[in-house]
C-alpha positions as MATLAB code, in Angstrom:
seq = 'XXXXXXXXXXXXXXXXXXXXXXXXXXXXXXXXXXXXXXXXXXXXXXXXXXXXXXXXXXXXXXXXXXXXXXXXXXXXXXXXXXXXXXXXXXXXXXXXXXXXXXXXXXXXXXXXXXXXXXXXXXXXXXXXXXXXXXXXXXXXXXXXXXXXXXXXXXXXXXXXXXXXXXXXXXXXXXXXXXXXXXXXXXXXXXXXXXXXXXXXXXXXXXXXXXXXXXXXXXXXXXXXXXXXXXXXXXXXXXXXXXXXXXXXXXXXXXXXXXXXXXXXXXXXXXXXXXXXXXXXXXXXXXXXXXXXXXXXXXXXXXXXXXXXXXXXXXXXXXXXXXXXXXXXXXXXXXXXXXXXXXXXXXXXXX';
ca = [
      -0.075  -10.889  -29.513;
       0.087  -15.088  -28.006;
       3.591  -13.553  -26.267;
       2.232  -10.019  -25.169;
      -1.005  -12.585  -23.443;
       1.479  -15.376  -22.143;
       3.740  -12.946  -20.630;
       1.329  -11.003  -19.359;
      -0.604  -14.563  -17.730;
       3.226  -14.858  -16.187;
       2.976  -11.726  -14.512;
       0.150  -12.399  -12.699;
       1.267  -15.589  -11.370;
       4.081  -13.784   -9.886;
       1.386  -11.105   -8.076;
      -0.062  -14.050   -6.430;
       1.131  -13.543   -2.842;
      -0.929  -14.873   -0.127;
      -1.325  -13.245    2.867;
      -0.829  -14.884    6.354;
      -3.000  -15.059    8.797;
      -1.208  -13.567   12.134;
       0.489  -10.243    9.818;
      -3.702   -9.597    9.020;
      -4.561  -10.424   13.078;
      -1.762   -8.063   13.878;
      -3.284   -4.798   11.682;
      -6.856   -5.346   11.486;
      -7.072   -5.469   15.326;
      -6.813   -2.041   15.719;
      -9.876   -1.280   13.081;
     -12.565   -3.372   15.155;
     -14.553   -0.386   16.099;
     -15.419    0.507   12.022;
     -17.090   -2.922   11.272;
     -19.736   -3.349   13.353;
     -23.823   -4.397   11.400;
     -21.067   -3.493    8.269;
     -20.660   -5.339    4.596;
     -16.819   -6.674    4.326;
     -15.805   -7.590    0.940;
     -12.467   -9.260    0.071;
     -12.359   -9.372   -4.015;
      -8.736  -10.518   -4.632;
      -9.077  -13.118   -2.525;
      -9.707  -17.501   -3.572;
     -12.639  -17.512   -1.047;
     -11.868  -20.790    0.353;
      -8.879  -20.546    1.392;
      -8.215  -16.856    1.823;
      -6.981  -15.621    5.479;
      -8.613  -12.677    5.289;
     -11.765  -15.187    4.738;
     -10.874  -16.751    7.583;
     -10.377  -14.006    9.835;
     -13.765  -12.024    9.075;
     -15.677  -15.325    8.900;
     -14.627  -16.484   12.579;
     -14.743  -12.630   13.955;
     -18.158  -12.460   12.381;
     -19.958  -12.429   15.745;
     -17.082  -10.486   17.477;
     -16.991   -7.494   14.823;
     -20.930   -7.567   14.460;
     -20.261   -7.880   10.937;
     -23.671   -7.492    8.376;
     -22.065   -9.592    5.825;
     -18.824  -11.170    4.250;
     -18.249  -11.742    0.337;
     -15.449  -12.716   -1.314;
     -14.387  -13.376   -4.995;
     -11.189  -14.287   -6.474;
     -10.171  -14.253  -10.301;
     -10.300  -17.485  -12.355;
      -9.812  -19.515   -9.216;
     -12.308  -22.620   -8.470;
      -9.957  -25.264   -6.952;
      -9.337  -25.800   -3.383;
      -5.721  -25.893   -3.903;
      -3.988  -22.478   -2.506;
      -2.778  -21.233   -5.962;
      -4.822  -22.444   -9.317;
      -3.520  -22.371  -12.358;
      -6.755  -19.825  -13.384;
      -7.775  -21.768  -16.473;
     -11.403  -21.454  -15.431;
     -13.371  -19.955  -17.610;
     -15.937  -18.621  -14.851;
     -15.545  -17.902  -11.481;
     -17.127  -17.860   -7.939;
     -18.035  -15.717   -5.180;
     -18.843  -16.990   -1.615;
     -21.227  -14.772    1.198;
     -21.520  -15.585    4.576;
     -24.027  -13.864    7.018;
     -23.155  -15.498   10.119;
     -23.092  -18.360   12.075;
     -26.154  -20.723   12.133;
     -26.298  -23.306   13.955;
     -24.800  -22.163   17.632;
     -21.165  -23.437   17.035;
     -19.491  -20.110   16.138;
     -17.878  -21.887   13.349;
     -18.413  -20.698   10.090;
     -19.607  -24.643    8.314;
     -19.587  -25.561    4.687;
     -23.538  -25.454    4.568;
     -24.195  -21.639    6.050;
     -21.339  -20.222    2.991;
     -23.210  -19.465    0.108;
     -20.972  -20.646   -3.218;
     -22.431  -18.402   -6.348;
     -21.218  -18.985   -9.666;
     -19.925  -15.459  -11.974;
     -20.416  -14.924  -15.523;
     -17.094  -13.941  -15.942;
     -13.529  -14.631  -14.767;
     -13.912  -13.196  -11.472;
     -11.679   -9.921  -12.025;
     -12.181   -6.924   -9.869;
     -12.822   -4.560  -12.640;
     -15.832   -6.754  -14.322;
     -19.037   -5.367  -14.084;
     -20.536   -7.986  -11.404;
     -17.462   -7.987   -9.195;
     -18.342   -3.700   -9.511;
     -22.100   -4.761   -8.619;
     -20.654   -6.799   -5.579;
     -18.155   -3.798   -4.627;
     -21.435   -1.279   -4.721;
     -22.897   -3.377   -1.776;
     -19.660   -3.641    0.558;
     -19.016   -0.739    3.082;
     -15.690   -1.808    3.776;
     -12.623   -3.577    1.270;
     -10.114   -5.412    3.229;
      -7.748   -7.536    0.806;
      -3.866   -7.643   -0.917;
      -4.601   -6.131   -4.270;
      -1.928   -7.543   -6.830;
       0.836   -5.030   -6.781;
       0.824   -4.587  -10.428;
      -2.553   -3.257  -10.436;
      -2.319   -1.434   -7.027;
      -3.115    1.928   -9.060;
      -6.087    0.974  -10.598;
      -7.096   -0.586   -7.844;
      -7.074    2.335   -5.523;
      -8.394    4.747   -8.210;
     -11.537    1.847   -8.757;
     -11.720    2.289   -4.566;
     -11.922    6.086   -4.977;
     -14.485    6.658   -7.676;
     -16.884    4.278   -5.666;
     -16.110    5.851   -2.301;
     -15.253    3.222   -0.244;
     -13.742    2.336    2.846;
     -10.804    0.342    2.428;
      -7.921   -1.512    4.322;
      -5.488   -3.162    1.839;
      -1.631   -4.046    1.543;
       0.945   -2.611   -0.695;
       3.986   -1.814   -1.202;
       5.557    1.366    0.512;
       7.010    3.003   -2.924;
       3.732    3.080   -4.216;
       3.023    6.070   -1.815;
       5.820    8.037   -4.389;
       3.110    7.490   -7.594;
       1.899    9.931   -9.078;
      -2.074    8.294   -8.627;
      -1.226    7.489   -4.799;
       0.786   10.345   -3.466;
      -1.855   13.172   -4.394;
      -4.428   11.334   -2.132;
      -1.861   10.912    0.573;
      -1.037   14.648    0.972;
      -5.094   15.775    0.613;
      -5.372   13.372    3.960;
      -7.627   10.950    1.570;
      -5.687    8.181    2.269;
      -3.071    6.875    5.218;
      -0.924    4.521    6.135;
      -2.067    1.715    8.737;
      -0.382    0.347   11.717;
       2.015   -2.056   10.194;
       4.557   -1.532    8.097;
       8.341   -3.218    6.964;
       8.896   -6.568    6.552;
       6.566   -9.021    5.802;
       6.820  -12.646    4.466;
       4.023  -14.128    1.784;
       2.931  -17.677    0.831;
       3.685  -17.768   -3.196;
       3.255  -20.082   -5.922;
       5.445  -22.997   -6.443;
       6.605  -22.077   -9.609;
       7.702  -18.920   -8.243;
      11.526  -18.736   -8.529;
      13.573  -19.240   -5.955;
      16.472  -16.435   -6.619;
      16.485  -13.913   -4.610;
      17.651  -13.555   -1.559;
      14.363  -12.783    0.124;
      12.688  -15.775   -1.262;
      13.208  -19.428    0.069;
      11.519  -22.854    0.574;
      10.214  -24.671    3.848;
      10.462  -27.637    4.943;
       6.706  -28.618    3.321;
       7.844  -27.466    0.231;
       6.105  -24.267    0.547;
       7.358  -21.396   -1.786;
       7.658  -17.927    0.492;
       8.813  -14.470   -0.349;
       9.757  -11.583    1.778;
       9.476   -8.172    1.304;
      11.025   -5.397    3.751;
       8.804   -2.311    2.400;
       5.110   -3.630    3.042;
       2.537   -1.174    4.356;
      -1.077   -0.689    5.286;
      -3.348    1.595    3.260;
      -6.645    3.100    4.456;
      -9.085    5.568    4.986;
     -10.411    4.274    8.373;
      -9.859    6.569   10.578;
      -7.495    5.153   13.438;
      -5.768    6.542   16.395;
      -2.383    6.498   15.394;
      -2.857    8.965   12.968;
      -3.531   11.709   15.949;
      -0.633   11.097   18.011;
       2.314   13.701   17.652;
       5.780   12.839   16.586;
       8.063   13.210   19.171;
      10.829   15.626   18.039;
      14.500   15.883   19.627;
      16.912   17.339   17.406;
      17.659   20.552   17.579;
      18.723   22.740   13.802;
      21.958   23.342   12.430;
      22.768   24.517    9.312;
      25.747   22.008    9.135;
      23.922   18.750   10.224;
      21.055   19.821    7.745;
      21.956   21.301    4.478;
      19.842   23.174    2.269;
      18.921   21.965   -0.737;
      20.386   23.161   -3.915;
      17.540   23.156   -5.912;
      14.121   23.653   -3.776;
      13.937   25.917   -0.451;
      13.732   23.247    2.064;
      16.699   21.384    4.495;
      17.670   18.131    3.812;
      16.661   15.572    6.853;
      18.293   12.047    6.080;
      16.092    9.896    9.010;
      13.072   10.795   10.318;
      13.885   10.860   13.355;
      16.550   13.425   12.997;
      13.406   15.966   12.365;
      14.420   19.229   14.309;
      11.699   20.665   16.421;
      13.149   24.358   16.272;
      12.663   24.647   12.202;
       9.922   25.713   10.766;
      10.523   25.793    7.110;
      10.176   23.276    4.547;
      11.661   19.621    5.367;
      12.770   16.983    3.080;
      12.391   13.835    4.938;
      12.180    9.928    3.963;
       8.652    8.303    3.117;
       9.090    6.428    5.740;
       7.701    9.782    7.757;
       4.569    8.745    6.133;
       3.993    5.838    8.797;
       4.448    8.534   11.612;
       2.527   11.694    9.416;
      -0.005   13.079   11.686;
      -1.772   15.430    9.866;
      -3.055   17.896   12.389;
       0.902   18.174   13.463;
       2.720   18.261    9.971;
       1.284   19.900    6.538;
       2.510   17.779    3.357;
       4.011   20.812    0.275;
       4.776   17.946   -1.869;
       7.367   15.342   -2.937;
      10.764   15.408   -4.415;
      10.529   12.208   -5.981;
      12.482   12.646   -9.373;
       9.581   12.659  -11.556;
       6.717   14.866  -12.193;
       5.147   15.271   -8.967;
       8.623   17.207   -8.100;
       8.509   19.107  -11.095;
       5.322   19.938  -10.214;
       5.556   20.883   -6.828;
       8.458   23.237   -7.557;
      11.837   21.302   -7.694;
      14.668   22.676   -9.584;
      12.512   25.499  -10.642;
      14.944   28.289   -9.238;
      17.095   26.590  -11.756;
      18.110   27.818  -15.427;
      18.465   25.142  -17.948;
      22.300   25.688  -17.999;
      22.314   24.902  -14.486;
      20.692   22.441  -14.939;
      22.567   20.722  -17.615;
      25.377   21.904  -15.979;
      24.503   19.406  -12.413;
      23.481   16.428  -15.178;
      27.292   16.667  -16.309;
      28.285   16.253  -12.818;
      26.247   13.814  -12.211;
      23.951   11.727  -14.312;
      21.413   10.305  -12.271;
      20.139   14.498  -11.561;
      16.990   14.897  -12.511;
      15.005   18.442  -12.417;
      12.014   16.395  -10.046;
      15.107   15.067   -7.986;
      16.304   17.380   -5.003;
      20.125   17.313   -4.535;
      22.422   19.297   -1.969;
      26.289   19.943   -1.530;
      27.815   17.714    1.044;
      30.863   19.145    3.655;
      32.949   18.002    0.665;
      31.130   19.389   -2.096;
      30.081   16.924   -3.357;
      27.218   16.986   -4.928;
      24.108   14.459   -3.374;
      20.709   13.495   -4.887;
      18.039   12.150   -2.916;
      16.010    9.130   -3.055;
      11.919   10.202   -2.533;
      11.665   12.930   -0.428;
       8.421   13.693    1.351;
       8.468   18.275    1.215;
       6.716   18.510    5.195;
       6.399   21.944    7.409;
       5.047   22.065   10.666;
       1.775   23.240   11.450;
       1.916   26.201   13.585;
       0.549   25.441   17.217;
];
């Protein structure tokens, strides 16, 4: 049980990335119209020296924001990543600037103390979530599930980072396709401030000249329910079908369309494109069937069903990564192909 809790207190050192301060600038610019006499509250965030902090607290005039609160877990020392060995932890509000100098001072932030340890799901940090109208923060990926589903059953309006894949789960993807959730503005690469025991052996992950630990990641997104523009602008659509440049899956009735922008706009059936459509899905233009995604959403939403278990077993000889959630095609050479996640789309008719 000591190794299970160690490991586990490993783990979530390695979820601490922090957030930088032009990459939240660069998203939440476009939201400025939902905050206005609204409650922001950032709960994964060390309130002191949090960007997202930062930015709300000197916006707070700009966005006509009601009120800020942010909480962290275990964290109480001004250094950028604690080792969490508090056994309590605090929360900070901040209604506004005081004293004329639009700067958010030490003596208008109100420091309160929690019972507990600071972590989202406690019941205070739940009391504190109950009051927000909107969640802006980066969740720790590992608990990017619970953390949506937490999000959900309170019905709030959020704004958070994560990672692109998790749009493929089985908790994320339903909410996707029932238009309960999108994807922001920003998504790809994006580069994080991490602890300095995080180590330094990947290839995405390197050291400054300050000493500062960083790590990049290539497939960071945007997740909300704020309603935005970007969401209502068509896709722009300039290949034209062929059965040879798009083949037909062997295992779900739907074409096979490698980039997203090689979506034909003289098909009308069932499309198998990347989740990287997802950045571009406009709902009112494209209708989500499901996802192919190996697992059991593809199962579910049909894949391999036209399939007999000796077929089946039959494609698993020929190749052992098929799976009956997977969706897999013949190439010019016969070969057979499986797919990585693919998003099932049709287009609405106009």
């Amino acid at each position: 049980m000591a190794k299970r809790t160690i490991d586990k207190a490993k783990a979530a050192k390695k979820d601490e990335f922090y957030t930088q301060l032009e990459d939240i600038n660069n998203e939440l610019r476009y939201y400025t119209e939902h905050f206005r006499g609204k409650t922001v509250l950032c709960n994964c965030d060390d309130p002191r020296v949090s960007n997202f902090f930062a930015y709300f607290a000197y916006n707070f005039e700009f966005l006509g924001l009601k009120k800020l609160i942010t909480t962290c877990y275990k964290n109480q020392d001004m250094d950028l990543f604690s080792q969490n060995k508090c056994e309590s932890a605090v929360y900070l509000e901040y209604m506004g600037d005081k004293n004329g100098n639009s700067i958010p001072d030490a003596e208008e932030i109100g420091v309160k103390p929690l019972k507990g340890d600071g972590d989202f799901r406690s019941k205070e940090c739940i009391e504190l979530l109950k009051e927000a109208d909107i969640v802006v923060t980066n969740p720790p990926f590992s608990l990017f599930r619970e953390y949506v589903a937490q999000l959900m059953e309170y019905d709030k309006k959020f704004l958070i980072i994560g990672n692109q894949n998790n749009a493929t789960y089985k908790e994320i993807f339903p909410l996707i396709q029932n238009n309960c959730i999108w994807l922001g503005y920003k998504t790809g690469d994006m580069s994080f401030k991490v602890p300095q025991n995080y180590e330094i052996r990947e290839t995405r992950s390197w050291q400054d000249e300050n000493g500062q630990r960083w790590r990049s990641l290539g497939n960071i997104c945007w997740y909300t329910n704020l309603d935005i523009k970007k969401r209502h602008e068509d896709f722009p659509m300039f290949k034209k079908y062929t059965p040879n440049e798009y083949p037909h899956y062997i295992n779900y009735d739907a074409i096979e369309v490698s980039k997203t922008e090689n979506i034909p706009y003289d098909y009308d059936g069932i499309m198998g494109v990347p989740i990287t459509f997802l950045d571009k899905y406009n709902p009112e233009q494209f209708e989500i069937i499901g996802i192919g995604n190996g697992g059991e959403l593809g199962i579910e939403c049909g894949v391999s069903a036209n399939l007999t278990a000796e077929q089946c077993a039959a494609l698993f000889h020929e190749d052992k990564s098929f799976r009956r959630g997977k969706l897999c095609f013949r190439d010019k050479n016969g070969k057979l192909k499986g797919c990585f996640a693919r998003v099932l789309i049709r287009k609405r008719q106009q």
